[in-house]
C-alpha beads as a LAMMPS data file, in Angstrom:
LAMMPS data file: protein, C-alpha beads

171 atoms
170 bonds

1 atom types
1 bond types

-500.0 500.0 xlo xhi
-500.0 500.0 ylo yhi
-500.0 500.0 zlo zhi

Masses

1 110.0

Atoms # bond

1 1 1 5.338 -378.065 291.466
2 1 1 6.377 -374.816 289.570
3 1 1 8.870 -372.581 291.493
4 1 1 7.744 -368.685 292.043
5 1 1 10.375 -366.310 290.204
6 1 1 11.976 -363.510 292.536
7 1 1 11.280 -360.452 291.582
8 1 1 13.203 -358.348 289.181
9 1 1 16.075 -356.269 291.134
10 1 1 16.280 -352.800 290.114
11 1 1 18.836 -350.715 291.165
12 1 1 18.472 -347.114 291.130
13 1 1 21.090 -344.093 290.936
14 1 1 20.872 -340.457 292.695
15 1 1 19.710 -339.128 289.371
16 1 1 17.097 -341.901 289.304
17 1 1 16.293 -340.709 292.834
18 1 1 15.999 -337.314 291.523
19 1 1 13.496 -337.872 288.939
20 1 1 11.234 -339.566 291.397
21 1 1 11.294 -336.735 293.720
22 1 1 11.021 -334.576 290.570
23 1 1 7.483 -336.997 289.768
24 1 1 5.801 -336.551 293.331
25 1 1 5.850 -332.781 293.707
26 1 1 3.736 -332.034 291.072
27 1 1 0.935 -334.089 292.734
28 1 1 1.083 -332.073 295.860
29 1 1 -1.450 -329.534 296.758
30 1 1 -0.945 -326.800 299.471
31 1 1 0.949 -326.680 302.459
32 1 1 1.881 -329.538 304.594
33 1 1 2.169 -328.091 308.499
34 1 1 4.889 -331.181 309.156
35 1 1 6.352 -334.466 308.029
36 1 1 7.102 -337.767 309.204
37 1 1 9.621 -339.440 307.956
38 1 1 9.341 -343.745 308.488
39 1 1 12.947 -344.500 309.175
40 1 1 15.487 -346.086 307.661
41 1 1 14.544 -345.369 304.389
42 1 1 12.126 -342.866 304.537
43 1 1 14.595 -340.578 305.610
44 1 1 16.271 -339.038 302.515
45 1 1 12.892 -339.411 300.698
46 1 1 11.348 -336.959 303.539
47 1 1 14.460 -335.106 303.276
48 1 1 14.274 -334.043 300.159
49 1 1 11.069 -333.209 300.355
50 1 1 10.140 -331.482 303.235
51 1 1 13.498 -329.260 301.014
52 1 1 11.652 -328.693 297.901
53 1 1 8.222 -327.976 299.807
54 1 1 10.002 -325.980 302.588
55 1 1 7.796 -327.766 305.291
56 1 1 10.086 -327.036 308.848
57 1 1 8.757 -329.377 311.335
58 1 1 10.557 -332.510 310.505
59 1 1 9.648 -335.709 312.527
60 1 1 10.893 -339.321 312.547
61 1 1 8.920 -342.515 313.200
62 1 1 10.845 -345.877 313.611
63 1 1 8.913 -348.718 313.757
64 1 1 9.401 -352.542 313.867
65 1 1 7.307 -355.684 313.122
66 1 1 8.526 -359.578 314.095
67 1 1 10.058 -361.198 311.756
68 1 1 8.819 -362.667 308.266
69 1 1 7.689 -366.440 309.689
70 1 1 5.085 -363.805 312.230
71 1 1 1.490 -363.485 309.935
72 1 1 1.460 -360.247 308.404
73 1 1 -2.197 -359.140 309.862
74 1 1 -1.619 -360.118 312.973
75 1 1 1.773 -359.002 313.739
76 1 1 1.771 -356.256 316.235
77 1 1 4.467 -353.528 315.897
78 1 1 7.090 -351.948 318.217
79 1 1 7.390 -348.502 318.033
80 1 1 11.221 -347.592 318.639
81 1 1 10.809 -343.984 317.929
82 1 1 7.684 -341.777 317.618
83 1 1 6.867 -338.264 317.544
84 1 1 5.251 -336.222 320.378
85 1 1 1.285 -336.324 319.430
86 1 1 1.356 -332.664 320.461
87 1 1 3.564 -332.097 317.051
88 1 1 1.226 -333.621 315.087
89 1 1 -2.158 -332.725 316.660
90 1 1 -4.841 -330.589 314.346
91 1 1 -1.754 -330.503 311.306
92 1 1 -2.036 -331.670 307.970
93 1 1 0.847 -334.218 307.968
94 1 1 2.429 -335.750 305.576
95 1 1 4.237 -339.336 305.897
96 1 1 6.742 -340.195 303.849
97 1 1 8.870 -343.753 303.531
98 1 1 10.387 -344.911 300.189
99 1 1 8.414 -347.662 299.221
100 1 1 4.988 -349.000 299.958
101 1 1 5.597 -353.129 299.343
102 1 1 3.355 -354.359 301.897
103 1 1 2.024 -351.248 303.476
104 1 1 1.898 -352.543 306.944
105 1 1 5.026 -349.026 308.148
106 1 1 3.220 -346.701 306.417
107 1 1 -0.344 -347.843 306.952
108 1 1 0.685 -348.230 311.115
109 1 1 2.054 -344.986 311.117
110 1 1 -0.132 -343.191 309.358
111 1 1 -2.687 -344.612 311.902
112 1 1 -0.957 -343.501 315.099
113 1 1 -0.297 -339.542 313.372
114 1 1 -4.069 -339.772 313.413
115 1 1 -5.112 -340.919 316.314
116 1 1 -3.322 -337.780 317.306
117 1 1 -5.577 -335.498 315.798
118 1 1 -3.845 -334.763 312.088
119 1 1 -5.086 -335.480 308.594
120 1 1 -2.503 -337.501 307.256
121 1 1 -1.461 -337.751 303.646
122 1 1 1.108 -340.922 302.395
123 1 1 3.966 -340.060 299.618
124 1 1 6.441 -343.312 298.900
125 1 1 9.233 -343.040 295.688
126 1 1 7.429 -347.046 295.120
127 1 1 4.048 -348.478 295.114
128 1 1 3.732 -352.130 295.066
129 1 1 -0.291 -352.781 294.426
130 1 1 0.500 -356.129 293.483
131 1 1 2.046 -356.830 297.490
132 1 1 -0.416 -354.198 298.632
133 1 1 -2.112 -355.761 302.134
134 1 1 -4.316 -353.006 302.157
135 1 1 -7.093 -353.247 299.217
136 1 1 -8.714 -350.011 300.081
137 1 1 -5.854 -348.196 300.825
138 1 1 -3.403 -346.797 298.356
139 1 1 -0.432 -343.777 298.754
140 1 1 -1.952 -340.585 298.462
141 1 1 1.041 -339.662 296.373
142 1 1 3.456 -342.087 294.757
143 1 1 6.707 -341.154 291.728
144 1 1 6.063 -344.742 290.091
145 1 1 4.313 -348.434 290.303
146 1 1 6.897 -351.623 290.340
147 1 1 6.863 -355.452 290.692
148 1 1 10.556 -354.521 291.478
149 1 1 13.000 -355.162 294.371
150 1 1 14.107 -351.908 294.844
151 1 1 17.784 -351.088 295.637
152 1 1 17.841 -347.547 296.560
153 1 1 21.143 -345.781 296.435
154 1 1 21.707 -344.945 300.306
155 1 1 21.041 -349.304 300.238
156 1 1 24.372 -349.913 298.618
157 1 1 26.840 -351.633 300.832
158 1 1 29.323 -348.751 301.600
159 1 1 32.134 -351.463 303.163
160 1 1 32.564 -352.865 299.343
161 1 1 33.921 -349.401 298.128
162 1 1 37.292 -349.553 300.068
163 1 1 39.670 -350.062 303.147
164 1 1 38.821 -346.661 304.524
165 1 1 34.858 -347.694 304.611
166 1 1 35.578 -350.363 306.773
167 1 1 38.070 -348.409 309.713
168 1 1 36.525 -348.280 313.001
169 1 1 35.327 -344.763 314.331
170 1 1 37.648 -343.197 316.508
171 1 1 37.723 -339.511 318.524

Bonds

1 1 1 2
2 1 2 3
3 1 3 4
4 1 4 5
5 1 5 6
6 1 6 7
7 1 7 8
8 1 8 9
9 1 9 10
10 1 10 11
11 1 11 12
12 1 12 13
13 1 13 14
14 1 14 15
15 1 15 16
16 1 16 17
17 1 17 18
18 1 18 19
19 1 19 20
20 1 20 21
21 1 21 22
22 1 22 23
23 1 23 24
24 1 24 25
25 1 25 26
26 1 26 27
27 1 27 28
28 1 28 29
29 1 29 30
30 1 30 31
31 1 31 32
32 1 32 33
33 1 33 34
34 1 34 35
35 1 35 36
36 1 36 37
37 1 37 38
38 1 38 39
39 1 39 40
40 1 40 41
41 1 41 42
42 1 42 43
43 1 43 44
44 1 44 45
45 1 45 46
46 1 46 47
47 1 47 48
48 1 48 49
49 1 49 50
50 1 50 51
51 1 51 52
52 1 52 53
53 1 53 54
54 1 54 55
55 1 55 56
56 1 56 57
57 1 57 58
58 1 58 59
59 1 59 60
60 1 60 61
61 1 61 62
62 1 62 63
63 1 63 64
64 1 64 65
65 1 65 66
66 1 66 67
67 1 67 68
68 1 68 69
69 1 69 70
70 1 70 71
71 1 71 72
72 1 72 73
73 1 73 74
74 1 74 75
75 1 75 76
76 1 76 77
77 1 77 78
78 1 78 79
79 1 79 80
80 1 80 81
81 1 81 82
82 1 82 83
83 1 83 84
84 1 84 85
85 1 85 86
86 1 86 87
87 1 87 88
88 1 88 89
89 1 89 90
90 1 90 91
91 1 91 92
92 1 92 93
93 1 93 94
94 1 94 95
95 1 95 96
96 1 96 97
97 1 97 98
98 1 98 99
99 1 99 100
100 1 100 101
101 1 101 102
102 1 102 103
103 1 103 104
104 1 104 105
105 1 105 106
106 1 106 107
107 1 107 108
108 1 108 109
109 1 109 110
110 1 110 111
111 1 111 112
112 1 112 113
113 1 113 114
114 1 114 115
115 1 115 116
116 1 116 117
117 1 117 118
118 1 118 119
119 1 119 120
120 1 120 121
121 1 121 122
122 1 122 123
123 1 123 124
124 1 124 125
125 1 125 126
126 1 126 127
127 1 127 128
128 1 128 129
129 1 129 130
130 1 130 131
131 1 131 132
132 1 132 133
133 1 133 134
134 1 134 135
135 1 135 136
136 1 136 137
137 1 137 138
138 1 138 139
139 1 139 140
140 1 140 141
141 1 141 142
142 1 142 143
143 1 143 144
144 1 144 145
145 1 145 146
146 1 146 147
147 1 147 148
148 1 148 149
149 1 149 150
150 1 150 151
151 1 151 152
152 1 152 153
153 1 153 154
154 1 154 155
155 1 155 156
156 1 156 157
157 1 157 158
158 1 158 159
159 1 159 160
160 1 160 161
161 1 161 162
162 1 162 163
163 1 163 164
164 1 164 165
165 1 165 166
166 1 166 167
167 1 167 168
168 1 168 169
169 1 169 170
170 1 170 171
């Protein structure tokens, strides 16, 4: 029986971040009236975005699915933080997250800014066809295609660069 490679790891700088960003603004038409960022790590993604585009009304979605041994299709998702659908309703939204592997966050929240009312565009740093779940759905806007495993730079493991990473939080 042949063994299945892992993917190639790639791991990306700030500057590499950068020149993302600096890929997926060119691609984007008009105004967007708010964003949704897919937490964890659509965050600095949406961040830097909604910066560069000047779009105010920043919103966060945080959603969950069971774990990997749960079938992909039928796994129903917990949603652990959403926006009001009154901030979404009749807006042209965007929803941003930094990589589209599966599609299953984006996809799921791009379907719940809808059903509020909004037309919903997707923008991801990654697009994974080849994991896509989706067939006739794509990211509206994506910097670059990869096979990759991503390693983003807010990924790294902060507690490896020193003692004063690891102190406890005090007041």
């Amino acid at each position: 029986m042949r063994r299945e490679e892992a993917p190639k790891r790639e791991v990306l700088t700030w500057a590499d971040v950068d020149a993302l960003i600096d890929q997926l603004l060119p691609q984007m038409a008009g105004t967007f009236d708010a964003l949704v960022m897919i937490t964890r790590g659509g965050i600095i993604p949406g961040g830097l975005i909604a910066e560069a585009l000047n779009i105010k009304h920043i919103l966060t979605a945080a959603v969950e699915f069971p774990s990997e041994n749960a079938p992909r299709l039928l796994a129903w998702p917990t949603f652990l933080q959403f926006p009001d659908e009154t901030l979404t309703r009749g807006r042209r939204v965007l929803v941003v997250d930094d990589i589209w592997t599966h599609g299953r966050h984006i996809m799921t929240v791009r379907g719940r800014v809808e059903a509020s009312g909004a037309r919903t565009e997707t923008a991801v740093l990654h697009y994974r066809a080849s994991a896509n779940l989706f067939p006739n759905h794509k990211p509206t806007y994506y910097a670059a295609l990869t096979d990759a495993f991503i390693v983003y730079p807010w990924e790294i493991d902060r507690n490896l660069r020193g003692a004063r990473a690891a102190q406890p939080f005090q007041v």
